[in-house]
C-alpha positions as CSV (number, residue, x, y, z in Angstrom):
1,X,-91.4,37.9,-70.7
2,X,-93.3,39.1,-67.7
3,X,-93.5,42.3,-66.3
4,X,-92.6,44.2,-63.2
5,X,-94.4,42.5,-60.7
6,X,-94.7,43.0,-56.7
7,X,-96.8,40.9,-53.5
8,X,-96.5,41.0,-49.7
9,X,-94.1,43.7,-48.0
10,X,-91.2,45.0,-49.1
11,X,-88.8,47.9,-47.9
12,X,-88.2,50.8,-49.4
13,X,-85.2,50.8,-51.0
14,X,-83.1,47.4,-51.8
15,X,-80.6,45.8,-49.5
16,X,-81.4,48.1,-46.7
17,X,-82.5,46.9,-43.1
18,X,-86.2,45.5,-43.3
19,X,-87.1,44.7,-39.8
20,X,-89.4,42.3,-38.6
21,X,-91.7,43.9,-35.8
22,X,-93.3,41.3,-35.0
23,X,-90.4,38.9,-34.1
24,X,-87.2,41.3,-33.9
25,X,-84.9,41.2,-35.7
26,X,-84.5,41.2,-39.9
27,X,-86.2,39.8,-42.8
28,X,-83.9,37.9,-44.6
29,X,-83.0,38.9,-48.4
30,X,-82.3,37.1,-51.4
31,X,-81.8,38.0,-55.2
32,X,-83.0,35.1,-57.0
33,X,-81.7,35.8,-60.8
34,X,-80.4,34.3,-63.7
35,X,-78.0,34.9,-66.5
36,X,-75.4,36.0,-63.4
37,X,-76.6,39.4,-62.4
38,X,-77.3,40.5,-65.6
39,X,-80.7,38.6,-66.4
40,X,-83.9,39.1,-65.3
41,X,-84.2,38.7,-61.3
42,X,-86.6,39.5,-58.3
43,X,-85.5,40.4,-54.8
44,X,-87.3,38.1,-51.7
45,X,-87.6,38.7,-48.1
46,X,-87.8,35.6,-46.2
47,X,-89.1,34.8,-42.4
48,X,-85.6,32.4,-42.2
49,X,-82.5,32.5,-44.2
50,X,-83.1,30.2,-47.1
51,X,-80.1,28.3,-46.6
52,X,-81.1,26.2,-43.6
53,X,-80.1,22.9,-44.7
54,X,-80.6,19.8,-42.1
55,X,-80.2,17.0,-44.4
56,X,-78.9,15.6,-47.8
57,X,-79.8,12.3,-49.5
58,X,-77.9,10.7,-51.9
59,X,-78.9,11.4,-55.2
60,X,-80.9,9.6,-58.0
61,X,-80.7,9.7,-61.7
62,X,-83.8,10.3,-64.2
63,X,-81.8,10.8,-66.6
64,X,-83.1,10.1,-70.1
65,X,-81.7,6.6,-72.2
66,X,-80.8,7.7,-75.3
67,X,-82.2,5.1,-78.3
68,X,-81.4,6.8,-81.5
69,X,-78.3,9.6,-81.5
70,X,-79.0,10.7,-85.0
71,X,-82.7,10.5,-86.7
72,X,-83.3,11.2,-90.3
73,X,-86.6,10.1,-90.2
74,X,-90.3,11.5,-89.7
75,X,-91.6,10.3,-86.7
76,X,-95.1,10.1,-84.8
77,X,-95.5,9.2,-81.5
78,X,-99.0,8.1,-79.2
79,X,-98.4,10.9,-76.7
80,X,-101.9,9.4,-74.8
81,X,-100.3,6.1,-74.6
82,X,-97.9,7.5,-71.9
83,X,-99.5,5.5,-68.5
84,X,-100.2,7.9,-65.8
85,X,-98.3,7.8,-62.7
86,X,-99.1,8.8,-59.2
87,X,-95.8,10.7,-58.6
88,X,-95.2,13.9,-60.5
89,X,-91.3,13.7,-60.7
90,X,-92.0,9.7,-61.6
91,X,-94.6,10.5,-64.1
92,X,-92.4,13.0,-66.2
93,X,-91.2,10.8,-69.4
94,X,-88.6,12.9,-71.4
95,X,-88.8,11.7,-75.2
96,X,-86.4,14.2,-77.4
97,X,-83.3,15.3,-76.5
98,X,-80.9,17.8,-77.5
99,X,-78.4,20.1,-75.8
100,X,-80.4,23.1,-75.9
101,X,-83.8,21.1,-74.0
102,X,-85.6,18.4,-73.3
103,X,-89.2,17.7,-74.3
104,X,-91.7,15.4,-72.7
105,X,-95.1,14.6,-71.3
106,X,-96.6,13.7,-68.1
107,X,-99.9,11.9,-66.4
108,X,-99.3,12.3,-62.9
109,X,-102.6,11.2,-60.5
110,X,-101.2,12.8,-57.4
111,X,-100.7,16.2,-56.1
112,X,-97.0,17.1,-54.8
113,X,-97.9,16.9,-51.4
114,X,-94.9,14.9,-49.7
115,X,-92.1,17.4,-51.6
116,X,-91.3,20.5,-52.9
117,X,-89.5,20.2,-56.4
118,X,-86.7,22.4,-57.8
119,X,-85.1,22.5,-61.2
120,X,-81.8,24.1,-61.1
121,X,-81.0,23.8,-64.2
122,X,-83.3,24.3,-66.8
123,X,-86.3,26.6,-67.1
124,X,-89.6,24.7,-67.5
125,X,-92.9,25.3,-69.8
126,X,-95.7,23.3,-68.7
127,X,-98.3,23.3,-71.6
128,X,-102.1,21.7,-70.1
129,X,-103.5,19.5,-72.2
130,X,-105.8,17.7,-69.6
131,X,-106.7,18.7,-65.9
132,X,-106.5,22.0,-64.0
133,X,-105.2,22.9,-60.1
134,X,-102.9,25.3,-59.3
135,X,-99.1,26.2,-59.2
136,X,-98.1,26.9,-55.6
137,X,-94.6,28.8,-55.2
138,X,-93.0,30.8,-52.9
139,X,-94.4,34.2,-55.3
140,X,-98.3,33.0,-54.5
141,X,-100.9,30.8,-56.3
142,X,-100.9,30.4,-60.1
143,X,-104.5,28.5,-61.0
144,X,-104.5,26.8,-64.4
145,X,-107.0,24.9,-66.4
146,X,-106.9,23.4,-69.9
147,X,-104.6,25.2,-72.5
148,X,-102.9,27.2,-70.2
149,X,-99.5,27.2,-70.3
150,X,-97.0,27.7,-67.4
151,X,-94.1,29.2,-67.6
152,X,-91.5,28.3,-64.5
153,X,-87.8,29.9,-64.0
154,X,-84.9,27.8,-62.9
155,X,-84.6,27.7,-59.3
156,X,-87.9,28.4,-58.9
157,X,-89.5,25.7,-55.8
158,X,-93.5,24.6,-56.4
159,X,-95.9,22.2,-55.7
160,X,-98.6,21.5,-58.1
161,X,-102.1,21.0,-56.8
162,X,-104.3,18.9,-59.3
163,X,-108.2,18.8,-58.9
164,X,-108.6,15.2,-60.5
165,X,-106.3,12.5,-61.1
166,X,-106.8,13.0,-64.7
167,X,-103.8,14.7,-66.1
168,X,-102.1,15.0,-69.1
169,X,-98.8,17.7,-69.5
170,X,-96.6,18.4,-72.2
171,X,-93.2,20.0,-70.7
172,X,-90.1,21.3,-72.6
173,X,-87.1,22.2,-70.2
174,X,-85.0,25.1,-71.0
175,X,-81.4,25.3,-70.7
176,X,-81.9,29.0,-71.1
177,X,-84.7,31.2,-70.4
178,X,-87.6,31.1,-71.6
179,X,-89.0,34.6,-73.6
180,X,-91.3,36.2,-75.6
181,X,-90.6,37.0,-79.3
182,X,-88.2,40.0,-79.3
183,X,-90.0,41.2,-82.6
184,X,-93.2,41.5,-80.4
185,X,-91.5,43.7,-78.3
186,X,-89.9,47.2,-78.4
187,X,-87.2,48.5,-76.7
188,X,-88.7,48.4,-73.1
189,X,-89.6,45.2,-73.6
190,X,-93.5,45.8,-73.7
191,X,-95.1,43.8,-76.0
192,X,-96.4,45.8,-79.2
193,X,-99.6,46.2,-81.2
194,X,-99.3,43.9,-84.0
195,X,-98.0,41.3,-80.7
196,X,-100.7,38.4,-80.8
197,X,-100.8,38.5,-77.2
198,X,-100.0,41.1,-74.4
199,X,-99.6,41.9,-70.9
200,X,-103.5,41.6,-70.1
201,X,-103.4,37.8,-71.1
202,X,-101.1,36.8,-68.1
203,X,-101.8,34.7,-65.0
204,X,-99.5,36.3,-62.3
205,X,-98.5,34.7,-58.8
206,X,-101.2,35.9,-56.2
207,X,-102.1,35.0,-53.0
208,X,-98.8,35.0,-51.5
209,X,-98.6,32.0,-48.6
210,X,-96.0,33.0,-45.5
211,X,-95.6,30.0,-43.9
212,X,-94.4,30.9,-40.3
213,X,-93.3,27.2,-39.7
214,X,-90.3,25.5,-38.7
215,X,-89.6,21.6,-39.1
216,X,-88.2,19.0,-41.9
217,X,-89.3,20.5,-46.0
218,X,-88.1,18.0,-48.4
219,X,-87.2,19.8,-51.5
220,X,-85.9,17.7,-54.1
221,X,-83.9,19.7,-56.9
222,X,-82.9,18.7,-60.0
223,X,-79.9,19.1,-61.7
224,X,-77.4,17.3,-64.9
225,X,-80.0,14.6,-64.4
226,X,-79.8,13.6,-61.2
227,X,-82.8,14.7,-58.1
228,X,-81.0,15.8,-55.1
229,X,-83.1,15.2,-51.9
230,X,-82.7,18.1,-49.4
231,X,-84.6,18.9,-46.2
232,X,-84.4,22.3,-44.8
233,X,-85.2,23.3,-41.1
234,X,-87.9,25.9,-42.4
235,X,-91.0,25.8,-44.9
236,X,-89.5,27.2,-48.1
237,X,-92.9,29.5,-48.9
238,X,-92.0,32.1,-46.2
239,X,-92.2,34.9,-48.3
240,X,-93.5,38.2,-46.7
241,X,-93.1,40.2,-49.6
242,X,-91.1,39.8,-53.2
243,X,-90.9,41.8,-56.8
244,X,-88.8,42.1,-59.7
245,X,-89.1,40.5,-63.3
246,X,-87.8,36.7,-62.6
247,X,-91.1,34.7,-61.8
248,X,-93.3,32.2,-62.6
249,X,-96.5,32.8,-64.6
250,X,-99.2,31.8,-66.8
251,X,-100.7,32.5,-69.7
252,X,-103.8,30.4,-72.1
253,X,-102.8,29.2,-75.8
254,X,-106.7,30.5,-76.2
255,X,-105.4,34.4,-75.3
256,X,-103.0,33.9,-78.7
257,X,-104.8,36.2,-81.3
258,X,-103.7,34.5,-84.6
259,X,-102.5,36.5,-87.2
260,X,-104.0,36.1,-91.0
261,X,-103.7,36.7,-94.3
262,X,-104.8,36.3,-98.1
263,X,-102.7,33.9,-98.5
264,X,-101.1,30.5,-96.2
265,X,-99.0,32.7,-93.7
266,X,-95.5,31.2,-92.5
267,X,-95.4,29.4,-89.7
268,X,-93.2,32.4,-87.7
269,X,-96.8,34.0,-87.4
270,X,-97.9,31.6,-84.6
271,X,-94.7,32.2,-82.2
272,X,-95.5,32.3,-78.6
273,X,-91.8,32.1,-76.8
274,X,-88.6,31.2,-77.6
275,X,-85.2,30.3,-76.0
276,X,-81.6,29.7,-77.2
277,X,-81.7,27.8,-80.6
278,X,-85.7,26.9,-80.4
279,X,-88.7,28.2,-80.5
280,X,-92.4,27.5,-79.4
281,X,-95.7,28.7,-81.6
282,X,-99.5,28.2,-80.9
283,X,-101.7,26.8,-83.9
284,X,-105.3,28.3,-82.6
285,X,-108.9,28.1,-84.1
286,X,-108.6,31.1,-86.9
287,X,-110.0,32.2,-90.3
288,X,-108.1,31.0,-93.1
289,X,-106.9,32.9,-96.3
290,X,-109.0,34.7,-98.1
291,X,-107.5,35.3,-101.5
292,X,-110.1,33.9,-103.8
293,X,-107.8,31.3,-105.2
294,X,-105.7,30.6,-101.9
295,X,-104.7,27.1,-100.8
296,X,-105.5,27.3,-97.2
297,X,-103.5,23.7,-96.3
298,X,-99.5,24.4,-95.8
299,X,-97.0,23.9,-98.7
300,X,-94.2,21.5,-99.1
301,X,-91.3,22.7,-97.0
302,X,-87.3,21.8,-95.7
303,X,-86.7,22.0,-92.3
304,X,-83.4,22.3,-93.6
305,X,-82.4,24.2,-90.3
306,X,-83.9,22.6,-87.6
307,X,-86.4,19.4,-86.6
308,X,-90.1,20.0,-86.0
309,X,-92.3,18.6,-83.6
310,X,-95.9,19.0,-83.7
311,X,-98.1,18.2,-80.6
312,X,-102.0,18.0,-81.3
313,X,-103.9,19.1,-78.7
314,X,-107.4,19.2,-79.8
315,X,-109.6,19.7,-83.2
316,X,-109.0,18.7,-86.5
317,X,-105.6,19.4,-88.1
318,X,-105.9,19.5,-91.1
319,X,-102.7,18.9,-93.2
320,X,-102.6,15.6,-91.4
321,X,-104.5,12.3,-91.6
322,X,-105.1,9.9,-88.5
323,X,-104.4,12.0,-85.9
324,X,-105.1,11.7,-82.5
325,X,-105.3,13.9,-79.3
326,X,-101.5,14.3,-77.8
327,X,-100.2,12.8,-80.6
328,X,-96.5,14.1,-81.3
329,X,-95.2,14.2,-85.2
330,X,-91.2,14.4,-85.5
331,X,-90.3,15.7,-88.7
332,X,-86.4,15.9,-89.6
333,X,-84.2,18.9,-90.4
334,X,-82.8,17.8,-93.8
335,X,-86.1,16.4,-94.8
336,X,-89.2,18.2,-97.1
337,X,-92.3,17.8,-95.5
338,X,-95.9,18.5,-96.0
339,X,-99.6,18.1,-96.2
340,X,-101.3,14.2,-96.2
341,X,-102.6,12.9,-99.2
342,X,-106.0,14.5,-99.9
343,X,-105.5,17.6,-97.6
344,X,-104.6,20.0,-100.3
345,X,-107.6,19.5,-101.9
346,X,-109.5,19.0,-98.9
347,X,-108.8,22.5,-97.4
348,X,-109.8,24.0,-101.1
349,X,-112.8,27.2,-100.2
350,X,-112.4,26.1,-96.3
351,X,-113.2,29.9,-94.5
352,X,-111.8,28.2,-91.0
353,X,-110.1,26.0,-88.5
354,X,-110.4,24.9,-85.5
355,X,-107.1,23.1,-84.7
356,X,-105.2,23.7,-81.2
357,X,-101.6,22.2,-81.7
358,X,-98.2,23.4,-80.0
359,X,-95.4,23.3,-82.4
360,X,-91.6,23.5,-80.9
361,X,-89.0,23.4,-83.4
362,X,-85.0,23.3,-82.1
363,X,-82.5,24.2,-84.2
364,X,-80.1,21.2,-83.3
365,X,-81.3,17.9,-83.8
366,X,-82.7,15.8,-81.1
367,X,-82.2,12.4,-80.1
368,X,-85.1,9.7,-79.4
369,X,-85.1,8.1,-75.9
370,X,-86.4,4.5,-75.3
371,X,-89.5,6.1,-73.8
372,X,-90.2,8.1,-77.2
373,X,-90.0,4.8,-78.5
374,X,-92.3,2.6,-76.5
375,X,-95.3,4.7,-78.0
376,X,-94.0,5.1,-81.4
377,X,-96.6,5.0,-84.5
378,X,-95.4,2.5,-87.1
379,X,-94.7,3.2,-90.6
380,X,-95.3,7.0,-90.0
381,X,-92.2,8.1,-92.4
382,X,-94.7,6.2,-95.2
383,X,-97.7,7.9,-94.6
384,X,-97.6,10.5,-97.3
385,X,-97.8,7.0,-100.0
386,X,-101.6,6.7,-99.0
């Protein structure tokens, strides 16, 4: 949840006259919020009204094909094996579906130089497995690298700027915002002591661009599915000055400070954000129990609540055998689940780890798309017999 925040010039007090002494004439305000007015919001003064609209396109769907409605069964799934794409919007292959958000990865090769893209409906969390550039938004420059991960409000118009073609992304899309924890926070909303992460750890917009310019900005927004192609008469970061709470930013899955015990804490203990009916948690390089006769490898459990997806980012995870980088597991609500063959023992008088793996688990069940299924691992729902 980020914090008050403020770039570029703003006037005193809100929705007062804010001239522009330069041109004549006034800077032109908007309240960009969600939740109605009751959420979190920022107010933005803009060269140009942003509403200057000189053309509409007809729109196209990327909506998801749904293969399997209902799934009772533990999945894996070759996350690597998604090709890479030069468009972004193109590259972006949603794989689980629910009503609550969308999951997916992404290889684009290309920066978004030719558009400007917009979700309107859903908040976005861009984890970075692969690549670095920067987030470039109307609020300034966000810079990320490896393991960051970026968190983007609805509404919210970017560009991303990547500095290879090498790029691998692991997005969810949020149907409601995105937070941190409540029980990291108290009741001003600043994070607390025993929070595994605070205020210091985030990237916030800097740099602000004003882009004096008038001419034809395709934006293409997104919304139920469809990408609405819009040009607007004038460049959409003309920002002189902004602040409030509703913004994007950034922050590394290597700033989470895990939190340990003597014995195999619950997986709770790893929670990084969370939205309506999900949340998201950080598996980091940490010590492992240190009762003398702890089993450092997880117990048997029920997801009787809510499915579980594991994606593996880096190291080796040790519950689990044959697993690759950006490899997804999908394990069932309804279903026990638990360590590989071996693991138990294997993890026996292990002091440490050094997995990296992002775990989001939704509390309504998700559907498989044909996409999921074109880099599906055979047989996984066996892989506990051997």
């Amino acid at each position: 949840m980020p914090i008050y925040h403020r770039l570029g010039k703003i006037p005193h007090k809100r929705h007062t006259t804010f001239a522009n002494k330069e041109k004549g004439g006034l800077y032109q305000e908007e309240l960009f919020g969600t939740s109605g007015f009751a959420g979190m919001s920022s107010l933005l003064y803009h060269l140009y009204p942003p509403t200057l609209v000189t053309e509409k396109e007809k729109p196209f769907s990327v909506r998801p094909e749904i293969a399997i409605e209902d799934n009772m069964t533990e999945l894996s799934f070759k996350g690597f094996s998604i090709k890479p794409e030069k468009d972004y919007i193109k590259s972006r292959k949603t794989l689980f579906v629910n009503s609550d958000l969308h999951i997916g990865l992404a290889s684009p090769t290309t920066s978004t130089k030719e558009y400007f893209f917009k979700n309107a409906q859903a908040d976005e969390m861009i984890f970075v497995h692969v690549g670095s550039g920067k987030l470039r938004t109307s609020y300034g420059t966000i810079p990320f690298e490896y393991g960051d991960y970026l968190i983007i409000p609805r509404g919210t118009i970017y560009q991303i700027e990547f500095d290879s073609e090498d790029n691998r992304l692991l997005y969810v899309e949020s149907f409601s915002p995105i937070f941190t924890p409540k029980k990291y926070r108290n009741n001003f909303g600043q994070l607390l002591e025993h929070s595994p992460f605070c205020e210091r750890d985030y990237k916030l917009p800097q740099d602000l661009e004003t882009h004096d310019e008038k001419g034809e900005f395709k934006i293409l927004i997104k919304k139920n599915g469809l990408i609405y192609p819009y040009t607007y008469g004038s460049h959409p970061f003309d920002l002189v000055g902004w602040d409030g709470y509703n913004y994007p930013y950034a922050i590394s899955i290597f700033d989470f400070e895990p939190i340990t015990g003597r014995v195999h804490q619950p997986p709770p203990v790893h929670q990084q954000f969370e939205g309506t009916n999900f949340v998201v948690c950080s598996f980091v390089p940490r010590m492992y129990d240190y009762h003398p006769e702890s089993i450092p490898a997880p117990y048997h459990h029920s997801n009787i609540d809510s499915d579980e997806l594991l994606y593996y980012v880096d190291g080796d995870f040790m519950s689990r055998n044959n697993i690759e980088k950006g490899q997804i597991t999908l394990h069932a609500g309804g279903i026990p689940h638990g360590p590989h063959p071996g693991a138990i023992e294997r993890s026996l008088g292990v002091k440490s780890t050094e997995e990296l793996a992002v775990m989001i688990d939704p509390f309504k069940p998700m559907q498989i798309t044909k996409d999921a299924l074109e880099i599906e691992v055979d047989g996984y729902y066996k892989s506990w017999m051997h």
